[in-house]
C-alpha positions as protocol buffer text, in pm:
chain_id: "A"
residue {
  index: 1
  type: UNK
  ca { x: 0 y: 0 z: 0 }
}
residue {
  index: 2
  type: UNK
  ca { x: 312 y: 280 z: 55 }
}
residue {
  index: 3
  type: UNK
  ca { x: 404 y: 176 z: -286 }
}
residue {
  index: 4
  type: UNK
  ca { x: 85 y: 294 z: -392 }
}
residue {
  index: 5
  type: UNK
  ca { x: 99 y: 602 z: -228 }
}
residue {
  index: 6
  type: UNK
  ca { x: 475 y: 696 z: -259 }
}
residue {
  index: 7
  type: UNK
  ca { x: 363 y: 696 z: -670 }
}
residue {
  index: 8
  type: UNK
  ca { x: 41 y: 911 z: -655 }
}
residue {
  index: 9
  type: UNK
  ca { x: 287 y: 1078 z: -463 }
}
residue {
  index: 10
  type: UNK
  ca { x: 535 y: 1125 z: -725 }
}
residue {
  index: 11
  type: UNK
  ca { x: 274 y: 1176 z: -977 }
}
residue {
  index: 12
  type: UNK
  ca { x: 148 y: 1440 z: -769 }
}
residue {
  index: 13
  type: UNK
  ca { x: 479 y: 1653 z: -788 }
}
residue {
  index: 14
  type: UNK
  ca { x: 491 y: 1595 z: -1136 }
}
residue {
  index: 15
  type: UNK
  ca { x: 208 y: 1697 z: -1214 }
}
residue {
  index: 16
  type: UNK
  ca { x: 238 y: 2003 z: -960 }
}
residue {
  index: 17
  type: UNK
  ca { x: 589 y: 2123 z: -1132 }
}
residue {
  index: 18
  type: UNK
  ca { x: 482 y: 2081 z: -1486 }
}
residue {
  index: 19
  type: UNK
  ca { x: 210 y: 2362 z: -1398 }
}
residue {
  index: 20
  type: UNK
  ca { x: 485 y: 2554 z: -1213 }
}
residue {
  index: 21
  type: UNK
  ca { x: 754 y: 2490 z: -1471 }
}
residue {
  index: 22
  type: UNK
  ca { x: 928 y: 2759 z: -1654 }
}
residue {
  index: 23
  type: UNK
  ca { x: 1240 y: 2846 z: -1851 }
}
residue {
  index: 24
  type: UNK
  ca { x: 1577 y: 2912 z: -1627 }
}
residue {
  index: 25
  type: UNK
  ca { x: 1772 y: 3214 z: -1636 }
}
residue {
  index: 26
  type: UNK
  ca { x: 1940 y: 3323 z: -1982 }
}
residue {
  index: 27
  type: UNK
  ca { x: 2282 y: 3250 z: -2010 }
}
residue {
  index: 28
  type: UNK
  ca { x: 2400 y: 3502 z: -2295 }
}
residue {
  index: 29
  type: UNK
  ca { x: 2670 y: 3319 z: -2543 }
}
residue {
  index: 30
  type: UNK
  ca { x: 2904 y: 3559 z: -2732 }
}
residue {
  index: 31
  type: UNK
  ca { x: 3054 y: 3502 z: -3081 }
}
residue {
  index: 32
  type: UNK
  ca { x: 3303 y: 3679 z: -3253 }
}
residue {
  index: 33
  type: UNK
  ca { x: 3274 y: 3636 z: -3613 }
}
residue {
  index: 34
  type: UNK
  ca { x: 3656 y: 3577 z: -3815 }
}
residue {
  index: 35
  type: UNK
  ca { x: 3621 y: 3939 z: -3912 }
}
residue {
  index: 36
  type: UNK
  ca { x: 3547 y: 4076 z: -3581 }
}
residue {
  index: 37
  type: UNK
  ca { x: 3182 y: 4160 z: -3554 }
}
residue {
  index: 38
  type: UNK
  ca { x: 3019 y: 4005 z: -3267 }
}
residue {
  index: 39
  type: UNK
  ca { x: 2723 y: 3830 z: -3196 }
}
residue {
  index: 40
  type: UNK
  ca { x: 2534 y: 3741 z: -2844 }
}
residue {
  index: 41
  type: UNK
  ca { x: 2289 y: 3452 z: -2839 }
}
residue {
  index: 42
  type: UNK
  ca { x: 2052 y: 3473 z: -2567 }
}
residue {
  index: 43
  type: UNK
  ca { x: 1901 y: 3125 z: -2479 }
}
residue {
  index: 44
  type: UNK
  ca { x: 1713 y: 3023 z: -2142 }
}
residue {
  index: 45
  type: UNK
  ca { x: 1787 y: 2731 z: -1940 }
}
residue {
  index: 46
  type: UNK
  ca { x: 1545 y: 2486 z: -1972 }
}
residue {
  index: 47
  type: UNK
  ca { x: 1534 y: 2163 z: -1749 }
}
residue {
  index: 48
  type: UNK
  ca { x: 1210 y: 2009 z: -1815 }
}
residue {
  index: 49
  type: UNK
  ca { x: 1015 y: 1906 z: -2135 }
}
residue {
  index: 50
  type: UNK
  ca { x: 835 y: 2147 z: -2362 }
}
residue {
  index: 51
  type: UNK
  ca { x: 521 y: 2035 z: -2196 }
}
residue {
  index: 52
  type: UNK
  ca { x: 559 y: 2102 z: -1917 }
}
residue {
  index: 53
  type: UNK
  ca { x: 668 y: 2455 z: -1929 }
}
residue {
  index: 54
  type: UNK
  ca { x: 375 y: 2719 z: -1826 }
}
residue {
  index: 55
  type: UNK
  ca { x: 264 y: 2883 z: -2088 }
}
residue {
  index: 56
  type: UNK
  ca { x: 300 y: 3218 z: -1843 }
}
residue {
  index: 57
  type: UNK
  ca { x: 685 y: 3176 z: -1796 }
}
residue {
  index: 58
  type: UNK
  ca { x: 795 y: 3085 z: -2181 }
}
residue {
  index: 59
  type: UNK
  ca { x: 1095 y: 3310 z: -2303 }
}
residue {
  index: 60
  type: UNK
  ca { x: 1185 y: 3346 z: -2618 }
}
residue {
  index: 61
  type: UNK
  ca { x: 1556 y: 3246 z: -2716 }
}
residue {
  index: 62
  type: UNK
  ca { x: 1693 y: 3487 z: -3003 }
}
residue {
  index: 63
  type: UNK
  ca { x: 1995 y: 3634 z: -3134 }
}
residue {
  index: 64
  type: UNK
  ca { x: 2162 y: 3985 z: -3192 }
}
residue {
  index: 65
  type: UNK
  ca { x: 2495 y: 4140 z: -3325 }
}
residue {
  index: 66
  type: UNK
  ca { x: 2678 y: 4284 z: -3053 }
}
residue {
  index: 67
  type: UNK
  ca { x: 2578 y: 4277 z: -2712 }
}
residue {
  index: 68
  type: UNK
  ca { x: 2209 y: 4274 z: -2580 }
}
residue {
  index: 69
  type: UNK
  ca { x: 2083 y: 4660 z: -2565 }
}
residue {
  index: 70
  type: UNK
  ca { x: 1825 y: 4760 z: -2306 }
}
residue {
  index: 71
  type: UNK
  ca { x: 1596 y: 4862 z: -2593 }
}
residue {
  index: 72
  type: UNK
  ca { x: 1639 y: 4509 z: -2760 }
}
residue {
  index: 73
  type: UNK
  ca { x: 1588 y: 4304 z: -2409 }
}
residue {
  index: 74
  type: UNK
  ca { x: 1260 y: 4562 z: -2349 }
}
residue {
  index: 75
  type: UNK
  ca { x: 1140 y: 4499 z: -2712 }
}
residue {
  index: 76
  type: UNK
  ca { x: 1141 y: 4099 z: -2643 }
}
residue {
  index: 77
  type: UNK
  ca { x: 980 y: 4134 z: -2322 }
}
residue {
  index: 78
  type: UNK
  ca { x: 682 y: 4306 z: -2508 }
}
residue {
  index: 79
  type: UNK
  ca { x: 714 y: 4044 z: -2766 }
}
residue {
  index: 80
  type: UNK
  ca { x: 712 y: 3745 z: -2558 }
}
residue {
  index: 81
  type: UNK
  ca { x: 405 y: 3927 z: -2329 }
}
residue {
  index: 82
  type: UNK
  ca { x: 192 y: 3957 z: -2688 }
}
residue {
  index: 83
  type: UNK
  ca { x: 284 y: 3613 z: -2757 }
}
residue {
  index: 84
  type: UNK
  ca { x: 175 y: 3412 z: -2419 }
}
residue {
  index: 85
  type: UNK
  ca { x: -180 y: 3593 z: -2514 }
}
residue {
  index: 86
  type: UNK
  ca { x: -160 y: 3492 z: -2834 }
}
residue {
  index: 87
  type: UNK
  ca { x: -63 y: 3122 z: -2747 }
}
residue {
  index: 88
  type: UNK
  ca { x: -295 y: 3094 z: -2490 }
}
residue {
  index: 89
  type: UNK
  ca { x: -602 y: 3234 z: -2723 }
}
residue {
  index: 90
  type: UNK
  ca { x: -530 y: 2983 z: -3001 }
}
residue {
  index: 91
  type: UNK
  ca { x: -453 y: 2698 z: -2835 }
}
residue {
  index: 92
  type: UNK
  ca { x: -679 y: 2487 z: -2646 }
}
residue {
  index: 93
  type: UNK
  ca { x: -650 y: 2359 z: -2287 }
}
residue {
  index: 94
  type: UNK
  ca { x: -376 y: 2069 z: -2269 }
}
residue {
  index: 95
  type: UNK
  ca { x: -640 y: 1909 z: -2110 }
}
residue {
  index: 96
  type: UNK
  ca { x: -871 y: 1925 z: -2399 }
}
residue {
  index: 97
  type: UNK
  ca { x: -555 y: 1873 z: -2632 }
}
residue {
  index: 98
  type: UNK
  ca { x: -466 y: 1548 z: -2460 }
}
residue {
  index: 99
  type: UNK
  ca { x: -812 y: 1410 z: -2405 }
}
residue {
  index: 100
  type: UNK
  ca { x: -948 y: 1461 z: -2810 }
}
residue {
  index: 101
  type: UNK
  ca { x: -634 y: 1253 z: -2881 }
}
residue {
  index: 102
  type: UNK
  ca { x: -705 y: 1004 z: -2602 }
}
residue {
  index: 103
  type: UNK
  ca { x: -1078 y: 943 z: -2705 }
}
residue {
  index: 104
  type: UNK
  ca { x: -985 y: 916 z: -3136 }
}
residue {
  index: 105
  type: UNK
  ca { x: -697 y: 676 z: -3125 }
}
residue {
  index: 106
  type: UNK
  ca { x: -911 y: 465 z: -2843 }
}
residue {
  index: 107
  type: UNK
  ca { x: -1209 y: 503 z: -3107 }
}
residue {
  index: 108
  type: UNK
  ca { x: -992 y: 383 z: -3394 }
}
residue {
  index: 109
  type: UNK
  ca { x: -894 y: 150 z: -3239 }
}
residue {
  index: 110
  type: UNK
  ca { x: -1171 y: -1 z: -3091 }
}
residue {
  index: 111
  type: UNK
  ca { x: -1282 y: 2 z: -3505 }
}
residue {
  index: 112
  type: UNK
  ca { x: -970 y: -141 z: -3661 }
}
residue {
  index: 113
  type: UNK
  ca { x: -943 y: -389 z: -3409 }
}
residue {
  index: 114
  type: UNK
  ca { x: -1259 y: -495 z: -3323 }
}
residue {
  index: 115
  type: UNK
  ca { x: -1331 y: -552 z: -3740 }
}
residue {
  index: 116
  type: UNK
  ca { x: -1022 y: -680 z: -3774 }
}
residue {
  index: 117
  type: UNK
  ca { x: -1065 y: -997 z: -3515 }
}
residue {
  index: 118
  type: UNK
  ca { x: -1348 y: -1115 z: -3723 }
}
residue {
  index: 119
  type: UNK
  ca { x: -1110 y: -1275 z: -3967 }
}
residue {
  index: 120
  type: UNK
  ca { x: -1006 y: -1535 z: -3700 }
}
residue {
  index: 121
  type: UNK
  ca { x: -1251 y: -1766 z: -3642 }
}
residue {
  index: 122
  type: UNK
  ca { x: -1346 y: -1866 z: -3286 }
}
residue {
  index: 123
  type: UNK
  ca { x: -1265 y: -1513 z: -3158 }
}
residue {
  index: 124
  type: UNK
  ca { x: -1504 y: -1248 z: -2993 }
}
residue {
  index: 125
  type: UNK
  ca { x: -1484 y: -948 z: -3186 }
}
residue {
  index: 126
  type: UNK
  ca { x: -1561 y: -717 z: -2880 }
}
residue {
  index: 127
  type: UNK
  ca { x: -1310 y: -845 z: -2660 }
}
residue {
  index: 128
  type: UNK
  ca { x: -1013 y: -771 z: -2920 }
}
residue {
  index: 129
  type: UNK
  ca { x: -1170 y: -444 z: -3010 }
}
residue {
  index: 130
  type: UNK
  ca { x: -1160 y: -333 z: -2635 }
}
residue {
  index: 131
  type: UNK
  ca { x: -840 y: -416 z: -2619 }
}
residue {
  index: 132
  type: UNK
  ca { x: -752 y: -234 z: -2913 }
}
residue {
  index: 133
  type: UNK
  ca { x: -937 y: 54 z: -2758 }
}
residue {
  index: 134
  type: UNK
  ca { x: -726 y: 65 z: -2462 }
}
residue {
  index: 135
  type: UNK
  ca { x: -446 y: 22 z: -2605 }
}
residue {
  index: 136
  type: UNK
  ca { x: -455 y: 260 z: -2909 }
}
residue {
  index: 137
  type: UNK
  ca { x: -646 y: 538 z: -2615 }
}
residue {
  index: 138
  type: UNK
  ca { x: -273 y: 535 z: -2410 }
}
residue {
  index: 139
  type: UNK
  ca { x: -88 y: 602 z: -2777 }
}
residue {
  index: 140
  type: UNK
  ca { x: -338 y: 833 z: -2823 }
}
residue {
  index: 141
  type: UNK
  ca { x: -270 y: 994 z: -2414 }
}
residue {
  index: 142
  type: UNK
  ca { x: 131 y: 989 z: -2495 }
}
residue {
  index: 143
  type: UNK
  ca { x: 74 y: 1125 z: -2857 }
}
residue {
  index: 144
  type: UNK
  ca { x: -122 y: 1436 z: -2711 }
}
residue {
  index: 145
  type: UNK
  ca { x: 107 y: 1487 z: -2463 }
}
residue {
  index: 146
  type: UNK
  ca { x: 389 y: 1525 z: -2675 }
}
residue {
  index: 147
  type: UNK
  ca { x: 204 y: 1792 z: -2924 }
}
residue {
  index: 148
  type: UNK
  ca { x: 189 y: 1958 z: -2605 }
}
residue {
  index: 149
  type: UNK
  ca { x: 504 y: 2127 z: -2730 }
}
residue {
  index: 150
  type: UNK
  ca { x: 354 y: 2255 z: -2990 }
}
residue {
  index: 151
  type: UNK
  ca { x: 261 y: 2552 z: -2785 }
}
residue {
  index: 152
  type: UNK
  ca { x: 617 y: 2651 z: -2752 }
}
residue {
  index: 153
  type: UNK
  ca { x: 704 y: 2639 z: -3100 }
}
residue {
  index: 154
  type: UNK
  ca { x: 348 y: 2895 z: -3152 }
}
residue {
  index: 155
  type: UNK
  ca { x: 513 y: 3093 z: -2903 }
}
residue {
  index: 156
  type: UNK
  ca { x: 800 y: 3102 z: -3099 }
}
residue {
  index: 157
  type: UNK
  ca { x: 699 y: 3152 z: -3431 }
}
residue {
  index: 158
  type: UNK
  ca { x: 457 y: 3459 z: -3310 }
}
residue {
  index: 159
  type: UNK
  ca { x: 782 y: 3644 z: -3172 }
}
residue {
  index: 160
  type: UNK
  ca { x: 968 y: 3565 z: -3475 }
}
residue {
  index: 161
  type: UNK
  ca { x: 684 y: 3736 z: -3701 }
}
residue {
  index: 162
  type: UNK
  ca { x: 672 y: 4071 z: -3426 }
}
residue {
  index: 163
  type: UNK
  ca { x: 1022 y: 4099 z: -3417 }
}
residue {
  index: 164
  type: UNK
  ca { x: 1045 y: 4045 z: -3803 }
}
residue {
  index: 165
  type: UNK
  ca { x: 793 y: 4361 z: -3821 }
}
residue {
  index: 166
  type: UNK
  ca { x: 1039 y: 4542 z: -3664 }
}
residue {
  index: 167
  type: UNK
  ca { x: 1383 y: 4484 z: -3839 }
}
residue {
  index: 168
  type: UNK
  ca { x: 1524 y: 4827 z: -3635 }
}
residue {
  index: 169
  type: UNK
  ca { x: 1557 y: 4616 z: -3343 }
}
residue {
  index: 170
  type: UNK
  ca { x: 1781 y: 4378 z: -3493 }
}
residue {
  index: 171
  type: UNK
  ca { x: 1631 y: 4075 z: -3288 }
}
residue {
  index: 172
  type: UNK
  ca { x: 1593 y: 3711 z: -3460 }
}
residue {
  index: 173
  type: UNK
  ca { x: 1397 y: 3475 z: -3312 }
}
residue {
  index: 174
  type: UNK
  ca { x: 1610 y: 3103 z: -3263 }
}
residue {
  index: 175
  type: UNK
  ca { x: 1297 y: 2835 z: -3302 }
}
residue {
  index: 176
  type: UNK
  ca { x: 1320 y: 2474 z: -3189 }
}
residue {
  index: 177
  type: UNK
  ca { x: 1109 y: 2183 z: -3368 }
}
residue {
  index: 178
  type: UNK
  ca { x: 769 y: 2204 z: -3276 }
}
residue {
  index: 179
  type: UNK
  ca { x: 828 y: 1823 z: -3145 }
}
């Protein structure tokens, strides 16, 4: 029975910190270019999943030549403050996001299977395809929580468009895969 409890336990936290989680500090990476000019990448330290980052707390990585100005650091803060609206307003809940996915793999496969056990004979068709169901509905539960991270690539691509509408900042947006 502690065994039991020690995991909701642990499931618990998780759960808990993927709502808290959010990008680390930025650790600013300098490059000097064979002619001379110099670039600084700005890039947050991130030490959980995609997923599980809240969409309040997502920074934006990006790159400038020189060094960071106030005026460039203040324009991404604006940016990346548009951008969690923005996110939030076209994506759904990750509960509704992982749930559709849940309930159309389960249903597929519930079909596939199900239809697919009446070619053996002596089997019951309804058995298989519940099985199939299940196991097709925890595919579908991993699946959706993976394109969870879709939100940060969103998030990413909207401040790459602002800061592209404003080329006097000289801001560029770095973008990871959206998976």
């Amino acid at each position: 029975m502690k065994n039991v409890i020690y995991k909701i336990a642990i499931l618990a936290m998780t759960v808990f910190l993927g709502a808290c989680a959010s990008a680390g500090d930025a650790k600013r990476i300098s490059l000097t270019m064979p002619n001379g000019e110099s670039v600084t990448v700005v890039a947050h330290n991130q030490s959980v999943p995609d997923w599980m980052l809240n969409r309040d707390r997502m920074k934006l990585n990006f790159i400038v030549k020189g060094n960071v100005s106030e005026s460039q650091l203040l324009a991404v803060a604006s940016t990346e403050k548009a951008c969690r609206i923005y996110t939030k307003t076209v994506r759904p809940s990750n509960l509704v996001a992982v749930l559709s996915e849940t309930v159309l793999y389960a249903a597929a496969g519930y079909i596939g299977v199900g239809y697919g056990a009446k070619a053996f004979v002596g089997t019951v068709p309804h058995q298989y395809a519940v099985y199939g169901a299940w196991a097709t509905g925890m595919a579908g539960t991993a699946n959706g929580i993976i394109t969870l991270a879709g939100q940060t690539y969103t998030f990413e691509n909207c401040g790459r468009e602002i800061l592209d509408l404003f080329p006097g900042y000289d801001v560029r947006v770095l973008q990871k895969s959206p998976y």
